[in-house]
Structure formats: structure tokens, C-alpha cells
Steps between C-alpha positions, in 0.01 A plus 500: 500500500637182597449260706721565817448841449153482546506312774744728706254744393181286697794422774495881534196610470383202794779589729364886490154329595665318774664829601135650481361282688700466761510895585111452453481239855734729688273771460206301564641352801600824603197630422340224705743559775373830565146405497577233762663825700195737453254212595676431846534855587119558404395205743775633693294848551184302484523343830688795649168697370267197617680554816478791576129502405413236735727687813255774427233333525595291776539823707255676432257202593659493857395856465185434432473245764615771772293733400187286537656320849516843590137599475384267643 
């Protein structure tokens, strides 16, 4: 093989790489991307939840408190 020919042959073979490669980080980064998404919308629900939880408690501690200002 000669030469020129073996170097359009590396030329080839590195722009396939490149090619690799490059689909490679898109998928990361999309892969990344939707990590990002599912991490917001977990802390999104985890507040709502937190939320929620401490409304609950909140009023059923005024409960509490009425029942006990009521007995007495």
C-alpha cells in the first residue's frame, strides 16, 4: 500500500472517530439534559410533598391546641 493511500486510509478511519465521538457528547448531553429535568421535578415534588407535610401538621397542632384550650 502506498504512501498516500495509507494515509487517506488513517484520514478515514479518524474522521469516523470524530464522527463517533461527536454522536457520543450529544447523547451524553442529552442524556445529562434529562437528568437535570428529572432532578428539578423530584425537588419539584419534594417541597410540594414537604409542604404539604408541614400544612398537616401545622393544622392539626392548632387542633391540638383547641382541643386542650377547650378543656380547660
Amino acid at each position: 500500500m502506498s504512501r498516500d493511500a495509507s494515509l487517506a486510509r488513517m484520514e478515514a478511519q479518524l474522521g469516523r472517530w470524530k464522527a463517533t465521538l461527536a454522536r457520543d457528547q450529544t447523547e451524553a448531553f442529552d442524556d445529562v439534559a434529562a437528568l437535570v429535568a428529572l432532578l428539578r421535578d423530584l425537588t419539584t415534588a419534594g417541597r410540594e410533598h414537604a409542604a404539604a407535610i408541614r400544612a398537616g401538621l401545622q393544622s392539626g397542632w392548632r387542633e391540638f391546641s383547641n382541643a386542650v384550650e377547650n378543656r380547660n
